[in-house]
N, C-alpha and C positions, 0 to 999 in steps of 0.2 A: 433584573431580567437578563438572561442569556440570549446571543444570540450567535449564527456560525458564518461564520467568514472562509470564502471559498479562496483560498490563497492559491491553487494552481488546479486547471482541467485539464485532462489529455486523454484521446479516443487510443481505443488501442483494439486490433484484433483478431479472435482466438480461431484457429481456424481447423482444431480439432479437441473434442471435448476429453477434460482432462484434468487433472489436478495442476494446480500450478503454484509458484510462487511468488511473492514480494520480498526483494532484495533492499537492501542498503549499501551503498556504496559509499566510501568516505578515508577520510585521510587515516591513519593507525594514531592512537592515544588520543584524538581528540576529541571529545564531550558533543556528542550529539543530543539534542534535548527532544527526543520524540516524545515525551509524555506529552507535550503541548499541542504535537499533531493529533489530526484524525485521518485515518483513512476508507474512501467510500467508493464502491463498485458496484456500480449499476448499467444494467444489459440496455442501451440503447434504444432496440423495438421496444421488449413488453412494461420497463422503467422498473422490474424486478431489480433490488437489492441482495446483492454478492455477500454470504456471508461469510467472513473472516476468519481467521482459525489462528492466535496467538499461538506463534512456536516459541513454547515453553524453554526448552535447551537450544541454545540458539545458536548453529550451526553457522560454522564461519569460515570463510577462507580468506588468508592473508598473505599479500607480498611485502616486499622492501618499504612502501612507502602507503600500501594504500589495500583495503580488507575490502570485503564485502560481511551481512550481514543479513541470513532468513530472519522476515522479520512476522511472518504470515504465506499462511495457505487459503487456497483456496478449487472449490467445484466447480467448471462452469464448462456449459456447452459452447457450441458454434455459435459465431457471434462477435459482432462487435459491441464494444463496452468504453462506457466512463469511469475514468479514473480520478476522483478528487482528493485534494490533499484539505483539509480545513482546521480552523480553529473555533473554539467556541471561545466567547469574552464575554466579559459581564458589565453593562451598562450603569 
């Protein structure tokens, strides 16, 4: 049996409708393991699910010590929203 574990929530919000994106921010060379993450956005009021848009060529910017990385897009109007990070595990 699976089940998802909500390892961090955070509100956040949009205050003009727009494309936007999900960033990773992180040290240069080191192994980040997102395949074990999930990411979920959902709009507050109506409990609507934000759908996610894997950026394929993954568009990066890097300094001396520390990169960022698009890791996802997304549509969304005005509004504030939840942000969850989760895992799913198997029992």
């Amino acid at each position: 049996m699976n089940y998802l574990i909500v390892m961090m929530r955070n509100f956040f919000t949009i205050y003009n409708r727009g494309e936007y994106g999900l960033w990773l921010s992180g040290t240069l060379f080191k192994n980040h393991h997102l395949e074990i993450f999930g990411i979920e956005i959902v709009n507050q009021k109506t409990g609507e699910y934000i759908p996610l848009k894997r950026n394929l060529i993954h568009t990066s910017i890097n300094g001396f010590k520390t990169s960022r990385m698009l890791l996802y897009t997304f549509q969304a109007e005005e509004g504030t929203y939840i942000i969850s990070f989760t895992s799913t595990e198997k029992l």
